[in-house]
N, C-alpha and C positions, 0 to 999 in steps of 0.2 A: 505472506501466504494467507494469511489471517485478511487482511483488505479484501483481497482477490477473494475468498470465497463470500464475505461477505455481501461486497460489491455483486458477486451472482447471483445469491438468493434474493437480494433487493427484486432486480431488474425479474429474474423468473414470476417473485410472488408478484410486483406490481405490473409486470406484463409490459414490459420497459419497450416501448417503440421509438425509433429515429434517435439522432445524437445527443439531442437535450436531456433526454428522460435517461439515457443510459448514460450520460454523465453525470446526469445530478447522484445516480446510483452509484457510481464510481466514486464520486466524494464522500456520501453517507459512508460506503465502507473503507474508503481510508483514514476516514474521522474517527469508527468505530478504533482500527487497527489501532491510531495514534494513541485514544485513550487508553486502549487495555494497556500500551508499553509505556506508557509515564504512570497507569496506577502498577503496573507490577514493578516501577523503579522507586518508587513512593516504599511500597510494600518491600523492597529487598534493601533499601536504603543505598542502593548505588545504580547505575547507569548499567543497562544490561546490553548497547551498544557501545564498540572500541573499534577501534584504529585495525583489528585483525578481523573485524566485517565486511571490510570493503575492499574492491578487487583497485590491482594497484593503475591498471587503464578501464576506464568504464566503458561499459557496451556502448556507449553512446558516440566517443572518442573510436572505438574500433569501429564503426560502421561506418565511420566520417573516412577513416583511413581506404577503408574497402574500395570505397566509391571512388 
């Protein structure tokens, strides 16, 4: 979620037009995201992602099935 809003504000302040610009934004804030969760695992001394994160078919696997 953190990505995602970041990723937003990029593209709003910089005025983000066509796929280039609002990709390169999409990267900035999942880079941003990445960093905050490896310094908050840094800072809590363990891995703040586990195995009960993740769903056991990914959305990507059920869209594939849909179609």
């Amino acid at each position: 979620m953190l990505g995602e809003r970041v990723s937003t504000e990029i593209t709003r302040k910089e005025d983000a037009k066509g796929y280039s610009e609002v990709e390169d934004a999409a990267k900035r804030g999942g880079r941003v995201a990445g960093n905050a969760r490896k310094d908050t695992e840094k800072e809590l001394g363990r891995p703040i992602t586990t195995s009960e994160n993740y769903l056991e078919t990914p959305e990507k696997e059920k869209r594939k099935r849909i179609k």
